[in-house]
N, C-alpha and C positions, 0 to 999 in steps of 0.2 A: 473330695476324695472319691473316687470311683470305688464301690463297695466290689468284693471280690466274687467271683465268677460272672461280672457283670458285661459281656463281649463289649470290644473295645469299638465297632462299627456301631454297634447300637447306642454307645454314649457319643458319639461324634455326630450320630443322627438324631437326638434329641439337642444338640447345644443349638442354640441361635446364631442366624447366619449374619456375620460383618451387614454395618450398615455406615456406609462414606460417609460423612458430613457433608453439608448441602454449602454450607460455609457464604451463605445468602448477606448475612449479619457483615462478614467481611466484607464481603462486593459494597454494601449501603455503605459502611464506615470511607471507604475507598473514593467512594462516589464523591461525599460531602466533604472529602479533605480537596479534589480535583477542580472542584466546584469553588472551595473555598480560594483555595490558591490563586484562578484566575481572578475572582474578584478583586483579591487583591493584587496585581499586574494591572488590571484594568482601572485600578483606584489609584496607582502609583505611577502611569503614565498622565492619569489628571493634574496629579498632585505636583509631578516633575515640570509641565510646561503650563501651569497656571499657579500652582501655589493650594487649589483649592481641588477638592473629590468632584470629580465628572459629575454631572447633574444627573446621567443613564445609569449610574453605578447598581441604585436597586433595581431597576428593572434589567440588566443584564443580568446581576444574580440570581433574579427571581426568572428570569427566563430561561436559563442553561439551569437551574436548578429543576423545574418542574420538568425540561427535557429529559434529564441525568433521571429524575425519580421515575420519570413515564415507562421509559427504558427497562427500568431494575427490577418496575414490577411485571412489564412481560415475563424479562428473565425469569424471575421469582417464581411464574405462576405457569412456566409452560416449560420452562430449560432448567430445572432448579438444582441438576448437576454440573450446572456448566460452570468453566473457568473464570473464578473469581477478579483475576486481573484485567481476562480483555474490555471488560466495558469500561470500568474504570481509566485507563489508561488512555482507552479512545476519546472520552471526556474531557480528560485535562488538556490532551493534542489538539483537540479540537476547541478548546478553551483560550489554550495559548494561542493560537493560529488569529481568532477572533480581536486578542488582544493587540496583536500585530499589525494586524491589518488596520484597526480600530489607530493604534497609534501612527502609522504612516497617512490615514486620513486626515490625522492634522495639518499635515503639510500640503497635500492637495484639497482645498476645500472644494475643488472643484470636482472631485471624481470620490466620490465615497464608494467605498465597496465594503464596509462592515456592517450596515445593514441588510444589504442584497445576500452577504456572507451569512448573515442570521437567521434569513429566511431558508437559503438550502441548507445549512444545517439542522433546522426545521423537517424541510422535507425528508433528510439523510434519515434524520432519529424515528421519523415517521413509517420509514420503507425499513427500518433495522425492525420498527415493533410488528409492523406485518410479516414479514418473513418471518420473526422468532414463532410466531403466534400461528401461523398457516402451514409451515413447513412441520411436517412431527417428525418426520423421517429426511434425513440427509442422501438415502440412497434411490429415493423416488427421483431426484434430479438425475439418475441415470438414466432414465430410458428417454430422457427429451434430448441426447445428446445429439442428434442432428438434426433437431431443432434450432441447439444453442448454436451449434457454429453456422447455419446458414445463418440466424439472424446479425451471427457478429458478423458476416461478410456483407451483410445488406447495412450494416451501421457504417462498416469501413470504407465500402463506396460513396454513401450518399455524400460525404464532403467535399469526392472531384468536383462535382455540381455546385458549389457555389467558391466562389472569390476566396482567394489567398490571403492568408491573416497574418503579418511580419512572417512572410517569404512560407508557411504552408498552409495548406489546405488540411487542416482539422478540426475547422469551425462549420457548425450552420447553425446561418444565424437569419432570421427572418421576425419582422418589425420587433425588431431591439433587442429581442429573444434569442440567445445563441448555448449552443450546448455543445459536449465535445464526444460524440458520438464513439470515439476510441478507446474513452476508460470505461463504457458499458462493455463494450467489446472483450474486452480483456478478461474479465468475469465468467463471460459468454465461453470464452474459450479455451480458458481454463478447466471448466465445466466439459466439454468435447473431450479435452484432452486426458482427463484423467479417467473418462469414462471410458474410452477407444483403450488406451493403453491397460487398465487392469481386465481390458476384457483381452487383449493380446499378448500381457507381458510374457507368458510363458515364449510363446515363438517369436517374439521379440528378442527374447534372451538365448534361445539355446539352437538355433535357425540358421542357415545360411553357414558362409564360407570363410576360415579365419584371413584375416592382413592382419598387415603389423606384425609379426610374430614377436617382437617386443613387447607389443601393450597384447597381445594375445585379444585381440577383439575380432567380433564377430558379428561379421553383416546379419540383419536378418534379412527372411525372401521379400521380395517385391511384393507380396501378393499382405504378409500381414507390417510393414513398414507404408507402404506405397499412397492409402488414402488422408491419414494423419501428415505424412510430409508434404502430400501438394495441398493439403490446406492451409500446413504454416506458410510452403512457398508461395500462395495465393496471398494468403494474407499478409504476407512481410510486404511482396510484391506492390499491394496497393499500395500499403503505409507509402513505402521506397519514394510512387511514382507523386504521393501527396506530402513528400517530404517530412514526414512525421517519422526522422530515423529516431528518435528517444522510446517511440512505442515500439518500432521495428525491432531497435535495440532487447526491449522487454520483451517482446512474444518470443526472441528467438532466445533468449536467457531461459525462460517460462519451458519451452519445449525440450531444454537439453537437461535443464532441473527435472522432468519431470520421467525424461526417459533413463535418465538414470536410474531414477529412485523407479521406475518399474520393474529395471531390467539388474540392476544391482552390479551394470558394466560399469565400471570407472573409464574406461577408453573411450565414451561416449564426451567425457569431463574435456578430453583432451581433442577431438575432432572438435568439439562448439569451440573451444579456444582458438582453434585454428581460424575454421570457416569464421570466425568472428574477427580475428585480424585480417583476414581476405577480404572479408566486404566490408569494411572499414576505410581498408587501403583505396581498394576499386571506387568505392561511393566517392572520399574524402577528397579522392581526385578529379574525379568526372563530373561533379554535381556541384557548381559553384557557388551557391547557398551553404555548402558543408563546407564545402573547400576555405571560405571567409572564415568559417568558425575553430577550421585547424589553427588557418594560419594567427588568430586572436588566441590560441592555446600556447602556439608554439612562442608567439609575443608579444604577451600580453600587452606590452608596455613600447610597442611600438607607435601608437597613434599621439603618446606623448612625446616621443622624440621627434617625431616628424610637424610637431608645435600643433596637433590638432585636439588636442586635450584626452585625459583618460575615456576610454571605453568601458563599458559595462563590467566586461574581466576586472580591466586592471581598479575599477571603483569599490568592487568586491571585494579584491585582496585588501586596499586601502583600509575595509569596513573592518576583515578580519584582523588587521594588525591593528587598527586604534583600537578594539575590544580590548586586547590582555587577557590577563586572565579571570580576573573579576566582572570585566565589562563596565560601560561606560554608565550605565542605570538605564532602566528603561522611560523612554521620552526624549533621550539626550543623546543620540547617534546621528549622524548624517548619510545613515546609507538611501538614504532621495537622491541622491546625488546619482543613485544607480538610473531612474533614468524610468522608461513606462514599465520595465517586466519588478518592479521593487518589490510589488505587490503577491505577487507572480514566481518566478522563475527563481528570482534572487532574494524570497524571504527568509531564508536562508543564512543570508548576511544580516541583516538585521537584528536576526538572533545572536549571531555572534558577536557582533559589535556592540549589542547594547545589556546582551547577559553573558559575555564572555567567554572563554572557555570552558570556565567551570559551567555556567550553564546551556553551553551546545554538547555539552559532552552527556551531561544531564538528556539531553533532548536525544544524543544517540541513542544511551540508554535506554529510554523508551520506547525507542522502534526497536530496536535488540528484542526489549522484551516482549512485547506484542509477538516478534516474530517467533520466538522460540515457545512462547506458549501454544501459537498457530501448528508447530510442529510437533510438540508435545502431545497436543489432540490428534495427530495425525497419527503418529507412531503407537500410540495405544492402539487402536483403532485395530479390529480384527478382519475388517471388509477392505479388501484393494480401493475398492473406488473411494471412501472415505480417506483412507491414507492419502491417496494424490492428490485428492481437492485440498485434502489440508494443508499438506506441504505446500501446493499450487499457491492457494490462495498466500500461505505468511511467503513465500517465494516473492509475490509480486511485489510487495510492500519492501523487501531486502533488497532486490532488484532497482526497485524505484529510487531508494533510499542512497545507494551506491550512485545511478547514477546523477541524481541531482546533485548530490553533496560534494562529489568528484567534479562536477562541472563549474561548480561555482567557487570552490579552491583552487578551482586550477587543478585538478589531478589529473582527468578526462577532460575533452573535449565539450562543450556545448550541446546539450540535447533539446530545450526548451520542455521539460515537465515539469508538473504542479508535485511538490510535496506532500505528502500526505495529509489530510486534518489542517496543514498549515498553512497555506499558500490559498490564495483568490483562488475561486473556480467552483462553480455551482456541481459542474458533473463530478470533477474530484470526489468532493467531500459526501456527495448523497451515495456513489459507487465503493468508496473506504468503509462507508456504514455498512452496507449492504454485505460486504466481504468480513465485518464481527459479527455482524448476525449468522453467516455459514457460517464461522468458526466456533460462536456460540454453539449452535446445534450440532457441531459433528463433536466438542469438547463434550456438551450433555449425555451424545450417547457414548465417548468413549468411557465419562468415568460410571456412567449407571451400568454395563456391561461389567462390572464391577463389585456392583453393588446385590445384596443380597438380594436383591427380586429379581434379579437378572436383568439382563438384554430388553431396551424398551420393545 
């Protein structure tokens, strides 16, 4: 009870100020159930095509576990308000992803890729504890902002320079070594784009001369639009000319997410739809690498009527209907029959077929939720440039997520990207790490601005 004539500011200035929960105990609990789960997927793909538990079973567990723990205690000891679900989350995807691949290697004893997979997830976990641990501040990545996108255009070039890899150039690959220089990129440029724009959005938004009188939008001048757009047009441009329209597709998803949410125009929603069916059309037709992959959209199931057996599409659709809804178990699906991208492109099916519905919808789920806690740290977020990396970054993974999952159902057309966490691909999975350690540190400083010591 507040004794009487005691002013009421002066007892609201002696009470103790809120203190968040650091909710660390959660993230660990989170860790050893994602840890746990894959073990066992990886012990059940043993058990399904030999009868007996895989001989690697402890040392995978004990490997993704000390990873999982190395992880949590950066978190713990440098980010300790950060969001409890993205690490977690990222473990188990990247858990599952190993089990996948782990289990399609039985059928090629000849091409293993889940060892090579355990080493860049290695690397990934490695590069997530350095960023948590060297970055203190999320907004020091503004002022290298033309740093980051020269470097992403120096990434995006170097792979005209070497040899086409199934019909593009987004490989470089030298003595057996090869990396895909376009998911660094994408980081890189995300990073430019959200630093340009919160440093612009005001004349971004209220600038220039209305069209449309419908959607009431409004151009801004040439002078603050003009640098940020010839760098996505440079940069789509190259993808274009190296045939990489999946990433082309993302940067120009990435740029119209991003200026809306500077600009708070929704008519911005409505020109990227547009310009996005334009070049679509234009590419889909003129560029006969795309043009093969309409027409395998538009049917699928034409290389069987013409007696030349199913194609990649139509072995996919095949994978998703023998799933059901249960799915087949995992170890006991036949999407190999998809062909070299199994691993790849179309791990995807594999999930589906061999955990069902219920468990690709499970696997939505989790990119869902990744993405919206990505945003959630964003929206807190009291500094522009925070907010758009944030959004930026869980954008990319929503984007990606769309467009692989649309390509390999059949919704979309064919784009050739890696999955997130799931699918083969050394750069993937180290550049996904690298994108929860930001989200890590911009979650840490949205909820300790929060907290009773205030703003880090």
């Amino acid at each position: 009870m507040t004794k009487v004539g005691t002013p009421l500011a002066a007892t609201d200035a002696q009470a103790p100020a809120a203190r968040l929960p650091r909710r660390r105990g959660v993230e660990l609990a989170l860790i050893l159930v994602a840890v746990l789960l894959s073990v066992c997927g990886y012990c059940d793909v043993g058990i399904a095509r030999s009868g007996t538990l895989p001989p690697g079973a402890a040392g995978y567990g004990a490997g993704l576990g000390v990873l999982a723990l190395l992880a949590h205690v950066a978190v713990r000891v440098r980010a300790p308000y950060a969001d409890p679900l993205l690490l977690p989350i990222g473990v188990l995807l990247n858990g599952l992803g190993l089990v996948l691949i782990y289990r399609l290697d039985l059928e090629t004893p000849d091409d293993s890729a889940a060892p090579t997979q355990l080493v860049w997830s290695t690397l990934g976990v490695g590069l997530f504890i350095v960023v948590v641990a060297a970055l203190r501040d999320h907004r020091v990545l503004q002022r290298y902002a033309y740093v980051c996108v020269v470097a992403a255009l120096v990434l995006l070039t170097l792979p005209i320079f070497f040899p086409a890899v199934n019909g593009a150039r987004i490989w470089i690959r030298i003595a057996g070594f090869s990396i895909q220089p376009g998911e660094f990129a994408k980081v890189l440029l995300a990073v430019f784009f959200a630093a340009y724009l919160a440093a612009n959005r005001s004349a971004l938004a209220y600038t220039g001369r209305t069209v449309w009188r419908f959607t009431r939008l409004q151009l801004p001048t040439g002078r603050a639009l003009g640098p940020v757009l010839a760098i996505w047009l440079l940069s789509v441009g190259v993808l274009v000319l190296e045939r990489d329209l999946g990433t082309s597709l993302l940067f120009f998803g990435l740029f119209v997410v991003l200026l809306y949410v500077a600009t708070g125009r929704t008519g911005w929603i409505a020109v990227g739809l547009l310009l996005a069916v334009l070049g679509a059309v234009a590419v889909g037709r003129l560029e006969p690498h795309v043009h093969g992959r309409v027409e395998d959209w538009l049917h699928p199931f034409a290389s069987i009527e013409a007696g030349q057996g199913p194609n990649q599409l139509a072995q996919s659709l095949f994978a998703f209907a023998a799933g059901g809804v249960l799915g087949t178990g995992l170890g006991l699906g036949h999407s190999v029959l998809i062909g070299f991208a199994t691993k790849s492109d179309f791990i995807l099916a594999t999930a589906g077929e061999e955990l069902g519905l219920a468990g690709l919808s499970a696997i939505f789920l989790l990119y869902g939720l990744l993405v919206e806690r990505g945003y959630r740290a964003g929206l807190a977020l009291r500094d522009p440039f925070g907010r758009l990396l944030a959004v930026g970054l869980a954008s990319i993974w929503a984007l990606q997520v769309f467009v692989i999952a649309g390509g390999v159902t059949g919704l979309i057309p064919l784009t050739g990207m890696a999955m997130p966490f799931l699918a083969q691909g050394g750069s993937s999975v180290v550049t996904n790490w690298a994108i929860v350690a930001l989200l890590i540190r911009v979650s840490h400083s949205a909820r300790r601005q929060f907290d009773g010591q205030g703003a880090p």
